[in-house]
C-alpha positions in Angstrom: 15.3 -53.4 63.7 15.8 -54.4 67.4 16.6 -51.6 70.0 19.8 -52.3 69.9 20.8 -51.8 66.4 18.7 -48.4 66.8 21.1 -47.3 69.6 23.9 -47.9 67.4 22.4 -46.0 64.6 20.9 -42.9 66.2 23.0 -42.3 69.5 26.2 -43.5 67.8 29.0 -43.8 70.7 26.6 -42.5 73.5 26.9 -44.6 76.5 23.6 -45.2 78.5 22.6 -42.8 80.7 22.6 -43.1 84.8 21.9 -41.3 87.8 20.1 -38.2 87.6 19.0 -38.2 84.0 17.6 -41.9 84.3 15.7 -40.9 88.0 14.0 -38.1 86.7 13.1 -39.8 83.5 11.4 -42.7 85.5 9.8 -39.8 88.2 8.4 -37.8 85.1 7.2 -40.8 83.0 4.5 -41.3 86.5 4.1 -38.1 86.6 2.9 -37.4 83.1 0.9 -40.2 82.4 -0.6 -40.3 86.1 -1.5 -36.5 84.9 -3.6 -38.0 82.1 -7.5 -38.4 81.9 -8.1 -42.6 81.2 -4.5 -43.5 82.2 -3.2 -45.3 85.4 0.2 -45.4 86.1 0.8 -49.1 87.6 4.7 -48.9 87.7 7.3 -47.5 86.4 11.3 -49.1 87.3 14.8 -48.4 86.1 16.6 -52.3 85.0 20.2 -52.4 84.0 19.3 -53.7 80.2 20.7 -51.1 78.1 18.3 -51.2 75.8 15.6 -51.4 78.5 17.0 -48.6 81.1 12.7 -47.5 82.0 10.2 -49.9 82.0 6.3 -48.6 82.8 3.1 -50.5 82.9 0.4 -48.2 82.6 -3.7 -49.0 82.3 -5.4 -47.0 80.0 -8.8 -46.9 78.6 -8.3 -44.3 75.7 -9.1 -45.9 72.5 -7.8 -45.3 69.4 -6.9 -43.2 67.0 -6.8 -40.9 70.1 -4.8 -43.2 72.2 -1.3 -42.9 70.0 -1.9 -39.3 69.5 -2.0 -38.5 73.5 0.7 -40.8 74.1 3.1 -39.8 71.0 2.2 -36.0 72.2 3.0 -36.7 75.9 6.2 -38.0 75.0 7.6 -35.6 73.0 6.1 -32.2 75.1 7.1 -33.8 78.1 9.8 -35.9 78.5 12.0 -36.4 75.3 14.8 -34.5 75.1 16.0 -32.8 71.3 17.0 -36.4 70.0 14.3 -39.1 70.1 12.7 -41.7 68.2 9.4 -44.2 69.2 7.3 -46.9 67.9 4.1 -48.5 69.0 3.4 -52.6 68.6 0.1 -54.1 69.7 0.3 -57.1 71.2 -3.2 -58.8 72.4 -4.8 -56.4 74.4 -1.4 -54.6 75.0 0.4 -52.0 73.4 3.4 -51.2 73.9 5.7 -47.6 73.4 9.1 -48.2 72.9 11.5 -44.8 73.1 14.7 -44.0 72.4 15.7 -40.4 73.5 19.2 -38.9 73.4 21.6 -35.8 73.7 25.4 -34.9 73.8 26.0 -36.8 76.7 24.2 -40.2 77.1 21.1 -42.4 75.4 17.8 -43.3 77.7 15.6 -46.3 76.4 12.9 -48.0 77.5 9.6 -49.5 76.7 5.9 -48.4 78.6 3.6 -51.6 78.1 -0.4 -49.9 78.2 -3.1 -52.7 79.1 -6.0 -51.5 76.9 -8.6 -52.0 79.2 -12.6 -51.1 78.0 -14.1 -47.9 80.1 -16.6 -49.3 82.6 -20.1 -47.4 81.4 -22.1 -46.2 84.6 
């Protein structure tokens, strides 16, 4: 199912969020992950896709299985609001977070793009 269909199924006749709710959801989104051990916040940029509203490129060199739990825990502690829904998809060295959050007002999507990069041993 593509993102849109999702925001037709689980935010049924919201309409996209803007302004403040979409700023502060891009500020925390650095803020959060920059807070992280192993993660570096590259950017992070609000687009006019609707199904695409955030979109974050963050480097991280947290491997799995402790990788999803961080980021899945991060997302909903943090920035979510009551209504969400997220999947991960790896993509060659990539993987990428897509969210779907929501409440009585308006939807927020977006996807975060993490380069898996291997830690440098000293």
């Amino acid at each position: 199912m593509d993102m849109i269909s999702k925001i037709r199924t689980l935010a049924t006749g919201l309409p996209p969020s803007r302004g403040e709710d979409l700023e502060q959801m891009t500020e925390d989104i650095y803020h959060y992950f920059s807070e992280l051990d192993d993660f570096e916040v590259l950017r992070v940029e609000q687009t006019s896709a609707a199904d695409r509203m955030v979109v974050a490129a963050v480097q991280t060199t947290m491997q799995d299985p402790f990788f999803k739990i961080v980021v899945t825990r991060t997302w909903q502690r943090d920035l979510a609001f009551d209504d969400q829904w997220c999947s991960f998809e790896d993509h060659e060295g990539m993987t990428l977070f897509r969210f779907l959050t929501w409440d009585d007002d308006a939807y927020i999507a977006g996807e975060i793009w993490f380069e898996r990069a291997k830690k440098e041993l000293a």
